[in-house]
C-alpha positions in Angstrom: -17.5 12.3 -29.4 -16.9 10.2 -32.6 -14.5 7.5 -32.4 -11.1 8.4 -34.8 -11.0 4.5 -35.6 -14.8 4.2 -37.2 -14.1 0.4 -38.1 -15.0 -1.5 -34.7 -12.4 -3.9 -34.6 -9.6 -1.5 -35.3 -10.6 -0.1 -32.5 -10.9 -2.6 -30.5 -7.5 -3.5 -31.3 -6.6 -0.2 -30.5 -7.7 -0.1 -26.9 -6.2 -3.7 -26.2 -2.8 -2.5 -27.5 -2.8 0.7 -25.2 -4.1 -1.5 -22.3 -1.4 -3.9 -23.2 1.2 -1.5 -23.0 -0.4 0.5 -19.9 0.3 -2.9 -18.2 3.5 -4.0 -19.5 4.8 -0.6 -18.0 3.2 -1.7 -14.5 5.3 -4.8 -14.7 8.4 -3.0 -15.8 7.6 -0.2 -13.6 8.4 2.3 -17.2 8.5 2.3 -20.6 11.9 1.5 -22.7 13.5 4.9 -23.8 11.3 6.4 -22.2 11.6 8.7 -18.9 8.3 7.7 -17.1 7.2 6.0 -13.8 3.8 4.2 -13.5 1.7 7.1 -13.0 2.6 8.5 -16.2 2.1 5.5 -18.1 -1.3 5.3 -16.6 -1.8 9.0 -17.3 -1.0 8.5 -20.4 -2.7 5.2 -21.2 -6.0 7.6 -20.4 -5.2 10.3 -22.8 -4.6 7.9 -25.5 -8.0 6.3 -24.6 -9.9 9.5 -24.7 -7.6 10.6 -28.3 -8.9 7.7 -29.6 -12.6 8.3 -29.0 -12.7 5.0 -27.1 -14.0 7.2 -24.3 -15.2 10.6 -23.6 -14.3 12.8 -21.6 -17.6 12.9 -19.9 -17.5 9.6 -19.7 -13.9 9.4 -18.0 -14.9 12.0 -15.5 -17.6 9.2 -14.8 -15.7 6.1 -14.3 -13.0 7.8 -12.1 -14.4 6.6 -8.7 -14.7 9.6 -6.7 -15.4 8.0 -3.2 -12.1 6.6 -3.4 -10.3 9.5 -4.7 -11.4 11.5 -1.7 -10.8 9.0 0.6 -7.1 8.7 -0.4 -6.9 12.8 -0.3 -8.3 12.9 3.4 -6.3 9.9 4.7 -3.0 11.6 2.9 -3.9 14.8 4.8 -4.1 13.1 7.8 -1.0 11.4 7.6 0.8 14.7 6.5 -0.5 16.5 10.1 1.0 13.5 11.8 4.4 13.7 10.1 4.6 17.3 10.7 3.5 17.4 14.2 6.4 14.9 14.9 4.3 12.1 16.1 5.8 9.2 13.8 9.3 9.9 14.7 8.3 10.4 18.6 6.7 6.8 18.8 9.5 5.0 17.2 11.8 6.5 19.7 9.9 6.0 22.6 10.1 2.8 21.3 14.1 2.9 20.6 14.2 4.2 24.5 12.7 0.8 26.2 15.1 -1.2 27.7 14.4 -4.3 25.9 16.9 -7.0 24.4 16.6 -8.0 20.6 14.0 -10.3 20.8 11.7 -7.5 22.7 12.8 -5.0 20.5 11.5 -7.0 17.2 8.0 -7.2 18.6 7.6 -3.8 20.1 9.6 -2.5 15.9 7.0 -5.0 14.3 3.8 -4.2 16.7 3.6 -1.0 16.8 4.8 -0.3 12.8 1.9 -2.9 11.9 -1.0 -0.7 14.3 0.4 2.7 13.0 -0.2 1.6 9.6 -3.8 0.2 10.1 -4.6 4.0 9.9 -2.0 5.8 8.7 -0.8 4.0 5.4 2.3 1.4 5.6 4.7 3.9 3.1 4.2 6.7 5.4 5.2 4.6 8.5 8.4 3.2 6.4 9.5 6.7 6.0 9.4 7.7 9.6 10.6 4.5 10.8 13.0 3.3 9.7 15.9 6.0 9.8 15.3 5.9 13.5 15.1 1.9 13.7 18.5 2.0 11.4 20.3 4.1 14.0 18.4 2.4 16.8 20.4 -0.6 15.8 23.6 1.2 14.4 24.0 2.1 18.0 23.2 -1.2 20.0 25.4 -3.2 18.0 22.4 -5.3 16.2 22.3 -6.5 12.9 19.7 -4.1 10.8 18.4 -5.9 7.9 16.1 -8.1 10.4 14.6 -5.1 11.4 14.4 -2.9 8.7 13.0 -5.9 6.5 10.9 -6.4 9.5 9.7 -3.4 9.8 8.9 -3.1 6.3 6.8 -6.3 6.1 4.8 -5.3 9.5 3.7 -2.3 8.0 2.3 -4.3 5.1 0.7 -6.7 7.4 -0.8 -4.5 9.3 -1.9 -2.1 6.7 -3.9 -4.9 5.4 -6.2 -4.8 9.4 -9.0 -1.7 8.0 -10.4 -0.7 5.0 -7.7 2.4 5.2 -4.9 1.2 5.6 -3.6 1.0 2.0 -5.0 2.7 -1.4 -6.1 -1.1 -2.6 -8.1 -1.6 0.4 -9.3 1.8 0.2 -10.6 0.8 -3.2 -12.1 -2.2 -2.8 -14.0 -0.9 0.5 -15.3 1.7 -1.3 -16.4 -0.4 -5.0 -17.7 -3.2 -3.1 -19.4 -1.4 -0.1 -17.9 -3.2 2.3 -19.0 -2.7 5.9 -15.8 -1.0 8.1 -16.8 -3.0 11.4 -17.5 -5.7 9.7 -14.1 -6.0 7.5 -11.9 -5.3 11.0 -13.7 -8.0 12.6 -12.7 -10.7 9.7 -9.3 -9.0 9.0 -7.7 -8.9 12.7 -7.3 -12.3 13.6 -4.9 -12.8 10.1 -3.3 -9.8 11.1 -2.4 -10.5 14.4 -1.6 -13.9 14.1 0.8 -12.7 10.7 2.4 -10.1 12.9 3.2 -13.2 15.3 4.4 -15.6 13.2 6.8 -12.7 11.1 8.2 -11.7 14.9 8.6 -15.8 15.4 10.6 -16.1 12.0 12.8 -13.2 12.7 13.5 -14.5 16.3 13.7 -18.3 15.9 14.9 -18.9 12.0 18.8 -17.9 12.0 18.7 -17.9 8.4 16.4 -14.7 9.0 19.2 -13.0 11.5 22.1 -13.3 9.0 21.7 -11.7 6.5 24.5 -11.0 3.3 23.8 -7.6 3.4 26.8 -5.1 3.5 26.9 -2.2 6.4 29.1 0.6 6.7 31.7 0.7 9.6 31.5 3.1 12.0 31.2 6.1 9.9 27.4 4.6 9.2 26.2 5.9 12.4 27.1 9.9 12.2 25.7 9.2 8.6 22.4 8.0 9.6 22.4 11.2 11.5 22.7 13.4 9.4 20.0 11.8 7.3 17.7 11.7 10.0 17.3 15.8 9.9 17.3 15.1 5.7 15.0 12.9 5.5 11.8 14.6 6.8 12.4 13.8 10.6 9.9 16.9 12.5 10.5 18.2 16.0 7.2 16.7 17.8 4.7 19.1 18.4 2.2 17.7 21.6 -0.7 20.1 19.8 -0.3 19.5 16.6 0.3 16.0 17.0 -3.6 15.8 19.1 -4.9 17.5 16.6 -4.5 14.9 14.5 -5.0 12.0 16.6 -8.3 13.6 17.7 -9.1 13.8 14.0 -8.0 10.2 13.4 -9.9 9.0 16.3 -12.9 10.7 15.2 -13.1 8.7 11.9 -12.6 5.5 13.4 -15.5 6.0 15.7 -17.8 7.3 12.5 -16.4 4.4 10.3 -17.3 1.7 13.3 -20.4 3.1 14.6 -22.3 5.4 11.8 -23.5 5.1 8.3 -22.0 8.7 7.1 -20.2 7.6 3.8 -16.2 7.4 4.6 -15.4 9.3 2.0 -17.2 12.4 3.4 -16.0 12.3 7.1 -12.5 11.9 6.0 -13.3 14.9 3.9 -14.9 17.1 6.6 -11.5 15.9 8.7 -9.2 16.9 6.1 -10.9 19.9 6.4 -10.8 20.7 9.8 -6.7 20.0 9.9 -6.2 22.2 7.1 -7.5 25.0 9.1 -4.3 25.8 11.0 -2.3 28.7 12.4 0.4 26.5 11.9 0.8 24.7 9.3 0.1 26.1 5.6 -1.9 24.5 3.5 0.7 24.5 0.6 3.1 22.8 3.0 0.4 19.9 4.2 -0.6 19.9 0.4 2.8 19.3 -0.5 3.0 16.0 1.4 0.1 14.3 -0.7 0.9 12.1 -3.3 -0.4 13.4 -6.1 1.4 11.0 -8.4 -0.8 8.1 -7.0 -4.0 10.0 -7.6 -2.8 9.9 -10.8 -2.3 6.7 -11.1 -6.1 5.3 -9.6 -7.6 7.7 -12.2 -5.3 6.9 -15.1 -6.0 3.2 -14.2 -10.2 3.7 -14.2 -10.1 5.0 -17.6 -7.8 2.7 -19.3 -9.9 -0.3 -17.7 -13.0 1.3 -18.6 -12.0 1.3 -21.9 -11.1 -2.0 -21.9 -14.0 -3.8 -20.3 -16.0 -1.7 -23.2 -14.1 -4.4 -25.6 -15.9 -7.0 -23.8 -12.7 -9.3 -24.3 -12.1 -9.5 -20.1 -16.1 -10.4 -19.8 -15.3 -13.3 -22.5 -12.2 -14.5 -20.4 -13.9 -14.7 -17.5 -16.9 -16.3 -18.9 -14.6 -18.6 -20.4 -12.9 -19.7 -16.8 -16.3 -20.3 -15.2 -17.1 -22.9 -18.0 -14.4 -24.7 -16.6 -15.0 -24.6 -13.3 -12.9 -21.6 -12.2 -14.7 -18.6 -10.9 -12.9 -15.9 -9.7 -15.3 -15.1 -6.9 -14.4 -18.4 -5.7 -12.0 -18.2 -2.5 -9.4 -20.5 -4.0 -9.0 -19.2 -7.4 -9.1 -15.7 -6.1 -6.7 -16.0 -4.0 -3.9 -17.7 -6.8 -5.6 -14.5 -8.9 -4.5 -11.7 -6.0 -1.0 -13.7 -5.4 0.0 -13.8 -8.9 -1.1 -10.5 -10.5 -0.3 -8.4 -6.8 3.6 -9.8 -7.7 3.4 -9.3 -11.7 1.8 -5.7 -11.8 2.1 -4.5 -8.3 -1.5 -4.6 -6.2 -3.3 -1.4 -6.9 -3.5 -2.0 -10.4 -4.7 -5.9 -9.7 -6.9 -5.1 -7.9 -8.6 -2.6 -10.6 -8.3 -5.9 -12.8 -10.1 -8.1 -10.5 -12.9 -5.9 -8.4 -14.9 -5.9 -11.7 -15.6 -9.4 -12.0 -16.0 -10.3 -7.8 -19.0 -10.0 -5.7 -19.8 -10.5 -1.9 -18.1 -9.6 1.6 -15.7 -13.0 1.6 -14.4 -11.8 -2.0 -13.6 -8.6 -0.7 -12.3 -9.7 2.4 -9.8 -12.2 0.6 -8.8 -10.3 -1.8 -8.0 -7.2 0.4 -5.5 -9.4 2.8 -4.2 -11.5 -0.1 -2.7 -8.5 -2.4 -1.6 -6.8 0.8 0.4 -9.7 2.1 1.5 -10.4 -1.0 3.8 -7.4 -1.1 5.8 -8.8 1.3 6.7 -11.5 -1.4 9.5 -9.5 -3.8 11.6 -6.5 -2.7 9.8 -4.8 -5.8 5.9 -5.9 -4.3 5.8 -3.3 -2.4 6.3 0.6 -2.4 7.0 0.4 1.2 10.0 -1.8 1.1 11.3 0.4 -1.5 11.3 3.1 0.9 12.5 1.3 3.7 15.8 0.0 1.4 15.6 3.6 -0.5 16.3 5.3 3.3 19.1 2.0 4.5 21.0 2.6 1.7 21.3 6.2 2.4 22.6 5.4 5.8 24.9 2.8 4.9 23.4 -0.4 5.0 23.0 -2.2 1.5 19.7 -4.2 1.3 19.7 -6.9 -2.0 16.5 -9.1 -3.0 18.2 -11.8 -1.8 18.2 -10.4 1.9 14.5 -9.4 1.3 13.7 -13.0 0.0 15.6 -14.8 2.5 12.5 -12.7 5.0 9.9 -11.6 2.9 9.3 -15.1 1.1 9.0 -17.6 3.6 6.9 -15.4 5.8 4.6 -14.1 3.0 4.0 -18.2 2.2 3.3 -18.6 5.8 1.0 -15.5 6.1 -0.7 -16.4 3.1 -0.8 -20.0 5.1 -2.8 -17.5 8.1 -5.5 -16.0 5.5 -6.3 -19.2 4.1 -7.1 -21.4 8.1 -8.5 -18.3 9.6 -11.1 -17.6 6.5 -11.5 -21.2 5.6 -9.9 -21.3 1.9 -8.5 -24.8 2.2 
């Protein structure tokens, strides 16, 4: 396809303005006037790339990464059988049920949040969580915001333990070919030792236990109820709920212990749970987040185009001649922090995967933009979620109540990554 702009530095130009303003609407999370969330900015980034002849649209079928696309599919299947069957909401009140004080209760909320999420995405594990966790402590008297934020940050931590836990670490497990067993054997020792020192802060730092947060009187709790059975909350279903945990448990075992591309066994399970007697397939289907595929193919095309310019080759050429290279642990790790918090992770991590190379890059970079969510209220879909779902049962969550948690533990964890893989 010829390009409309012949001249090659209009457009050149061209591709950097639509880049620019792809990112500018990661930042702002839309565009002014204009009624669109991130996916459809990056949707629309990638037409405007292709109407420009910048790209073709061969060529953007090419550069969308198709390993990764599937991967997210399956794992979004997966994670639909287990909210259907019940099994998110069963767990979390098993857990409510024990008869453990506050400072129990915190690290049975932040344990088991940050395992679920090691295999079934952090968002997900917000959703189910924490209208039961909200009523959990609507009913014992405790103040919420410790555990909601606390909840919200495990599932971040822990998300951050495989190479499945999140879309970014999807992504950079499947670009950089990172080994599963291996990754899980660097990546648990941060996460456990994160997990501990967010339960220590929670439990020890009073600054973390009183919050300025506003909740509802005692109208809050019939109101939490009510959105309990609005808000997605399934009757548990023992088969359905096996189903999926033998399907989940079969991947984990192929990942650890097999060379069968991810990819394709997630596939193959996504498969096998969508044949059901059930459940329709429409109705699983309808629990994928489409809007995020969107978003990670959107994204390859408007960086493919980009990197055609050669302008992001030049930058980082220009780093390295003074002494900064990005594959480097310490100036990767300033990199991950700072662009995870300006454009949101998934999309810095598309920025950054292009110019990185070995198993420590991956490693660092894959904990780094994951803890870094924790960092600003806005860092992380999953906090979104988790104050989306308080709010709607009476209990207003600000940034400051966020920051006053998710700061100073994020600076700690970040503390974590950098002793246990030797960045200092």
């Amino acid at each position: 396809m010829s390009p409309i702009l012949h001249d090659l530095e209009g457009l050149n130009s061209a591709i950097v303005a639509i880049f620019v303003t792809v990112y500018v609407g990661m930042v702002l999370g839309g565009l002014p006037r204009l009624k669109l969330n991130r996916s459809g900015i990056a949707l629309l980034g990638a037409i405007a790339v292709i109407g420009i002849g910048a790209i073709s649209t061969e060529e953007a079928a090419r550069v969308v990464d198709l390993p990764t696309m599937l991967l997210l599919f399956s794992f979004m299947v997966l994670s639909a059988q287990m909210r259907l069957g019940g099994f998110y909401t069963a767990v979390t009140r098993r857990v409510a049920a024990l008869p453990l004080g506050r400072t129990g209760l915190l690290g049975a909320i932040i344990g088991v949040s940050g395992a679920l999420s090691a295999i079934f995405s952090n968002d997900i594990i917000c959703l189910a969580m924490t209208p039961v966790v909200l009523q959990l402590c609507l009913q014992r008297g405790l103040a919420p915001v410790p555990f909601l934020v606390g909840l919200a940050c495990a599932a971040n931590i822990g998300s951050a333990a495989t190479l499945i836990g999140n879309p970014q670490n999807m992504l950079i497990g499947s670009l950089m070919h990172l080994h599963f067993g291996d990754y899980l054997r660097q990546a648990l020792l941060p996460v456990g030792l994160s997990l501990g020192v967010l339960w220590a802060w929670l439990v020890w730092v009073p600054t973390a236990a009183t919050p300025t947060s506003t909740v509802a009187p005692s109208p809050a709790l019939s109101r939490v109820e009510v959105d309990l059975d609005a808000a997605d909350v399934f009757a548990f279903d023992r088969w359905q709920t096996l189903k999926g945990l033998l399907v989940a448990s079969a991947l984990m075992v192929v990942f650890l212990f097999t060379d069968w591309p991810r990819e394709v066994a997630a596939l193959v399970g996504a498969g096998v749970l969508l044949m059901s007697r059930r459940f329709h397939s429409s109705h699983v289907m309808g629990f994928v987040d489409w809007e995020l595929l969107v978003l990670f193919a959107g994204l390859f095309v408007v960086n493919h185009a980009f990197a055609s310019t050669g302008l992001a080759t030049d930058a980082v050429a220009a780093l390295a001649a003074q002494g900064v290279h990005l594959s480097h642990p310490a100036p990767l790790f300033v990199a991950g922090v700072g662009l995870s918090n300006l454009v949101s992770n998934v999309p810095a991590v598309m920025l950054l995967l292009p110019h990185l190379q070995g198993q420590q890059a991956g490693v660092t970079l894959a904990l780094v933009s994951t803890f870094a969510g924790n960092l600003l209220l806005v860092g992380s879909i999953a906090n979104l979620i988790m104050v989306d779902l308080a709010q709607k049962g009476g209990v207003s969550i600000n940034w400051r109540d966020h920051a006053r948690i998710g700061l100073p533990v994020t600076l700690l964890t970040l503390g974590v990554i950098a002793l246990t893989l030797r960045l200092s």
